[in-house]
ZAKEVO-644287 format. One line per field, with one value per residue (C-alpha): residue in three letters; chain; x, y, z. Coordinates in steps of 0.5 Angstrom, whole numbers, plus 500, padded with zeros to 3 digits. Example, Ala and Ser with C-alpha at 12.3 -4.5 7.8 and 13.67 -1.06 7.14 Angstrom:
2
type: c(ALA;SER)
mol: c(A;A)
c1: c(525;527)
c2: c(491;498)
c3: c(516;514)
//
This chain:
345
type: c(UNK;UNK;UNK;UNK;UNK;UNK;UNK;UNK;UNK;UNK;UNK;UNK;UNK;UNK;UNK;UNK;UNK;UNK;UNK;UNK;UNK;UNK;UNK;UNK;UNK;UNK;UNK;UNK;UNK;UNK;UNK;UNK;UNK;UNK;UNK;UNK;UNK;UNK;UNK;UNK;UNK;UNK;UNK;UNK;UNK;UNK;UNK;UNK;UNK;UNK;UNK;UNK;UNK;UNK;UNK;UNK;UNK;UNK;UNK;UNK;UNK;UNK;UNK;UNK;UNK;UNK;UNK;UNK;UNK;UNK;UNK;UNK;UNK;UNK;UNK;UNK;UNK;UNK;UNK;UNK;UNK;UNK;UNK;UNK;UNK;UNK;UNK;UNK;UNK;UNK;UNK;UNK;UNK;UNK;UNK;UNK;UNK;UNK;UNK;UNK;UNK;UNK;UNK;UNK;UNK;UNK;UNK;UNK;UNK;UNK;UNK;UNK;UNK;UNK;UNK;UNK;UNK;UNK;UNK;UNK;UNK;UNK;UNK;UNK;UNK;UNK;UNK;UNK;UNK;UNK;UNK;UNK;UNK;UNK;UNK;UNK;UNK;UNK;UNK;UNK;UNK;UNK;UNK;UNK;UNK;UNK;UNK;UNK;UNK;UNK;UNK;UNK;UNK;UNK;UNK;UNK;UNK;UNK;UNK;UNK;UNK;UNK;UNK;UNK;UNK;UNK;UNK;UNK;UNK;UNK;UNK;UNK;UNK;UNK;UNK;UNK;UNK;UNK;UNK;UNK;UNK;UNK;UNK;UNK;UNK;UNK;UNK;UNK;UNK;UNK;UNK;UNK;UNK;UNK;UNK;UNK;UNK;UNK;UNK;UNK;UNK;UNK;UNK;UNK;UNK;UNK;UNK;UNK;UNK;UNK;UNK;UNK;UNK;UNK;UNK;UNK;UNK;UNK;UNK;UNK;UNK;UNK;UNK;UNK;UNK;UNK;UNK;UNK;UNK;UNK;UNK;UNK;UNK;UNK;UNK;UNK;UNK;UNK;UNK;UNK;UNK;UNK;UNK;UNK;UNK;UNK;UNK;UNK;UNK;UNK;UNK;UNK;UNK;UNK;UNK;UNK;UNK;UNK;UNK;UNK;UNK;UNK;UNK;UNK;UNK;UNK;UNK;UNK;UNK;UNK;UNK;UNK;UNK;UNK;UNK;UNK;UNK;UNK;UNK;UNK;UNK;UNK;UNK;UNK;UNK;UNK;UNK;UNK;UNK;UNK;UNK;UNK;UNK;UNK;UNK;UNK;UNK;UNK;UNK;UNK;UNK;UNK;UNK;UNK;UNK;UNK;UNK;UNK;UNK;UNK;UNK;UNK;UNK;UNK;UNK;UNK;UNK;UNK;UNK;UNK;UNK;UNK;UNK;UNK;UNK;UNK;UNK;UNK;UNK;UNK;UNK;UNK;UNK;UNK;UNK;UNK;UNK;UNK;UNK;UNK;UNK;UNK;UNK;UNK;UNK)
mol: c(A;A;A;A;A;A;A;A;A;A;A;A;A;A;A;A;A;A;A;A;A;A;A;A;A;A;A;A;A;A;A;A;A;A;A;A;A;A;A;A;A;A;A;A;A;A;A;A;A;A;A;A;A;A;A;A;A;A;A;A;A;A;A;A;A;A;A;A;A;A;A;A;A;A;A;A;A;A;A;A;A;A;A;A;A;A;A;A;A;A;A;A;A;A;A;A;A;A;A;A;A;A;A;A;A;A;A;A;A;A;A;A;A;A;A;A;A;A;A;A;A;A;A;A;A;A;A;A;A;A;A;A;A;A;A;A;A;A;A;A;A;A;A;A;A;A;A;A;A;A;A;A;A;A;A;A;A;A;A;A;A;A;A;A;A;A;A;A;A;A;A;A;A;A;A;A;A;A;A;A;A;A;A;A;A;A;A;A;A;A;A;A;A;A;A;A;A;A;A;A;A;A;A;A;A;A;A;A;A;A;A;A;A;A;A;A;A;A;A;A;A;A;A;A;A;A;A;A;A;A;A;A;A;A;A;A;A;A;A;A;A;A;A;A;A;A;A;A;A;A;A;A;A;A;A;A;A;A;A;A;A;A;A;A;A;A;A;A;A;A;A;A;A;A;A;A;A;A;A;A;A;A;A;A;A;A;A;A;A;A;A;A;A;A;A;A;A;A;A;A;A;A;A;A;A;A;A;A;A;A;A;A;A;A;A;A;A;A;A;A;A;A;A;A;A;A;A;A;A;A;A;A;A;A;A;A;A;A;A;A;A;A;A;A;A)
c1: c(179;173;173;172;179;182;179;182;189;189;187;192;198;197;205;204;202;202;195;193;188;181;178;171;171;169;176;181;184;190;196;193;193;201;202;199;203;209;208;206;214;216;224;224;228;228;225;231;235;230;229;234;239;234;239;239;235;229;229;229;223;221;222;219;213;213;214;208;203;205;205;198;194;192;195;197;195;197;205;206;203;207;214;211;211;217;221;217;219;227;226;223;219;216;214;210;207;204;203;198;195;193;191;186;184;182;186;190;189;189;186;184;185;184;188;194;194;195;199;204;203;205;211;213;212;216;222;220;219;216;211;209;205;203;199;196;194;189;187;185;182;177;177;180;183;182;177;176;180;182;185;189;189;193;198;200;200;204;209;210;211;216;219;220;214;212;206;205;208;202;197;199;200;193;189;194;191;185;188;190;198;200;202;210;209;205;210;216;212;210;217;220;215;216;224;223;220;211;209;202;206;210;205;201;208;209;202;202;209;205;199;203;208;214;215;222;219;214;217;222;217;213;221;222;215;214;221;217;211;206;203;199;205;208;202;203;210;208;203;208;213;207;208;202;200;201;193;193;194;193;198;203;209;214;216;220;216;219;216;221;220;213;212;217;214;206;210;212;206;202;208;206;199;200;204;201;199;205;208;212;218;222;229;233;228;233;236;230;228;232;229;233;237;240;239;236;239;238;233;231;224;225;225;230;225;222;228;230;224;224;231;230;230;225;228;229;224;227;230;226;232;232;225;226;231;228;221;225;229;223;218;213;209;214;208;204;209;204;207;207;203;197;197;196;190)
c2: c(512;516;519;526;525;523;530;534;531;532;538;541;536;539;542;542;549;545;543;536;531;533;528;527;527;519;518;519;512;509;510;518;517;514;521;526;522;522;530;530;531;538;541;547;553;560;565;570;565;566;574;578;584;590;597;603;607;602;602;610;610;604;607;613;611;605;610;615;609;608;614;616;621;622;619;621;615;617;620;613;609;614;612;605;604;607;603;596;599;599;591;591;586;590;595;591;586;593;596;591;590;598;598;592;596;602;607;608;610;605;605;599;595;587;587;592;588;581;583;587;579;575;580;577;570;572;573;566;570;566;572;572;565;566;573;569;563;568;572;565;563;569;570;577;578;572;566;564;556;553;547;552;557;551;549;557;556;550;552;559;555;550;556;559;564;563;566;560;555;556;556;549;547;549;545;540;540;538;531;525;523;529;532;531;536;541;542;542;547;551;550;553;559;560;560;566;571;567;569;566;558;558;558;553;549;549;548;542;539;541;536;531;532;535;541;542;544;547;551;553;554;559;562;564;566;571;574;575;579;574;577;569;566;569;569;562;561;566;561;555;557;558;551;547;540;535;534;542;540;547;550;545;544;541;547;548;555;562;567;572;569;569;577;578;574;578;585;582;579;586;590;587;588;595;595;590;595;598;590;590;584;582;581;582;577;572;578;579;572;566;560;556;553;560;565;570;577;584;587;595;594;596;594;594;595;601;604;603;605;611;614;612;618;618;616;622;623;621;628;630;628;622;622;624;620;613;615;617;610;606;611;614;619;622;625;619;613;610;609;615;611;611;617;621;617)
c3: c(613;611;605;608;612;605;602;607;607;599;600;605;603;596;594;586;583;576;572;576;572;576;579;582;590;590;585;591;591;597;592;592;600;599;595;600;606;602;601;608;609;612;612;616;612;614;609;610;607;600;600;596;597;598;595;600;596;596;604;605;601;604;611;611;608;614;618;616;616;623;626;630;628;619;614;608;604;598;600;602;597;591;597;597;589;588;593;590;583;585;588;595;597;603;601;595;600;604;597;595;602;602;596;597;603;599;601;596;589;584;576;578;585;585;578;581;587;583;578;584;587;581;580;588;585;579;584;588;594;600;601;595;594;601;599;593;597;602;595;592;599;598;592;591;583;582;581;589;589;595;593;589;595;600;594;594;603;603;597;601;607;604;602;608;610;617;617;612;617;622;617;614;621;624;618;621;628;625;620;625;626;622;629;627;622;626;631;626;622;629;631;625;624;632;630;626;631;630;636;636;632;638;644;640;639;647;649;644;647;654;653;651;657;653;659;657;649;652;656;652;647;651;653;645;644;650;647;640;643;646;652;654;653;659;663;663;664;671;672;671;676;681;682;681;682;675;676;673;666;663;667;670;666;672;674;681;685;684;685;683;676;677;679;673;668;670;669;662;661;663;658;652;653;654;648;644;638;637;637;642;644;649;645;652;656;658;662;665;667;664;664;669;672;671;676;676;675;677;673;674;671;664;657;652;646;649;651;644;642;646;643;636;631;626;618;614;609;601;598;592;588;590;588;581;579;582;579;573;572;571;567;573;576;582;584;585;583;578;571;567;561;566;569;563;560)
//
């Protein structure tokens, strides 16, 4: 094996986050290459099962400022980054994750951006949270906060996905596909990624298992993927079920014709680009159009998450007492949710 494919293994096989002896690049041994293939190993595990509980009054917080961050037209960065601050504060782990991300955007004030950034990361690590070591791995990768390391960087990758993250998942499984006889791993990464609603790791999980003659995979996999918002995904499902020859191998997938799932499939595939900005998914797809040998069933041309969309109320926004007294809890400012010992310097 070249000594170039040795780095890379190294390099993305890497799941220790302890200091490891440093080596020069010529030093990378057979017993290293035994190492990294037995680090090679992949268990799928759900991030949902490493998060803890989040109280009722982190998520209003949380809620409403997601709410005034996705709404169209102007935003008041600084209301949603003192709501952002407070929910945190009060232990939710999504509101840090958007936190630090507006705040390394820039529009939201910070006395000093990449050291608030980092420090809301460490805190998420501190808790073992999947996304934490997923967001100080991409700041390691570009050096945000923090001295730009890669191997450091694909250590945090793989920790996050071994926990979990799926985002995680099909980052290490995408440096995957460029290391040969690793493709086991690959797809149980995708695999496990897709499983969590990772659209984009379950087209690549099905257009691998297509290649290699794993239709049933694959069309299962480009199923799960159209339900978690993957407009290609269901262009290509509409193609398979057009019935072409098995010398058409980026479309075929052993499918009988249908036409009837082909038209359904194109007006999902359209719904979702349509919708692709406010992230649109089809959680009632296999009501829609079920993979077969189900029939199909009637359908009026709608979708469940629009019509949930459409009905849905807006969050009520925090109460002032709310606000108070959480900001009072951890010592902040509840005008800007940023300690108080900062605010008054």
């Amino acid at each position: 094996m070249e000594m170039f494919t040795r780095l890379v293994f190294l390099a993305i096989l890497t799941t220790s986050l302890c200091a490891c002896e440093k080596k020069g690049h010529d030093s990378v041994t057979d017993e290293d290459m035994a190492k990294a293939m037995e680090r090679l190993s992949f268990v799928c595990t759900h991030e949902a099962d490493h998060l803890p509980a989040i109280s009722d009054d982190a998520q209003v917080l949380y809620r409403y400022a997601l709410f005034l961050e996705s709404k169209k037209g102007a935003k008041d960065y600084q209301q949603i980054g003192r709501d952002y601050r407070l929910a945190y504060a009060a232990g939710n782990y999504k509101a840090a994750t958007n936190l630090h991300n507006l705040i390394a955007q820039g529009v939201v004030d910070s006395s000093n951006r990449s050291k608030e950034v980092t420090a809301i990361v460490k805190n998420l690590i501190s808790q073992s949270i999947p996304g934490g070591y997923y967001d100080m791995g991409h700041y390691l990768e570009i050096g945000y906060g923090v001295k730009k390391d890669i191997p450091s960087a694909r250590a945090y990758l793989r920790k996050a996905a071994d926990l979990g993250n799926p985002d995680a998942q099909y980052y290490i499984a995408e440096l995957l596909t460029k290391v040969p006889n690793t493709a086991t791993t690959m797809q149980s990464m995708y695999k496990c990624a897709m499983e969590q609603g990772h659209s984009m790791a379950g087209r690549r999980y099905a257009s691998y298992a297509s290649v290699t003659n794993g239709y049933k995979d694959a069309v299962a996999g480009y199923q799960l993927s159209t339900k978690n918002g993957d407009n290609i995904s269901a262009r290509l499902l509409a193609r398979g079920f057009e019935g072409p020859e098995p010398s058409d191998e980026f479309y075929y997938l052993a499918l009988d014709k249908d036409e009837e799932r082909v038209a359904r499939y194109d007006k999902i595939s359209n719904f979702l680009v349509r919708h692709e900005h406010l992230g649109a998914k089809i959680p009632d797809l296999d009501d829609i159009v079920p993979l077969p040998p189900a029939p199909l069933p009637e359908w009026d041309g709608t979708f469940k998450w629009k019509r949930d969309r459409d009905s849905a109320a807006p969050p009520s926004p925090p109460s002032e007492e709310l606000i108070q007294r959480m900001a009072a809890e951890k010592n902040l400012d509840p005008a800007t949710g940023m300690p108080l010992a900062a605010v008054k310097k």
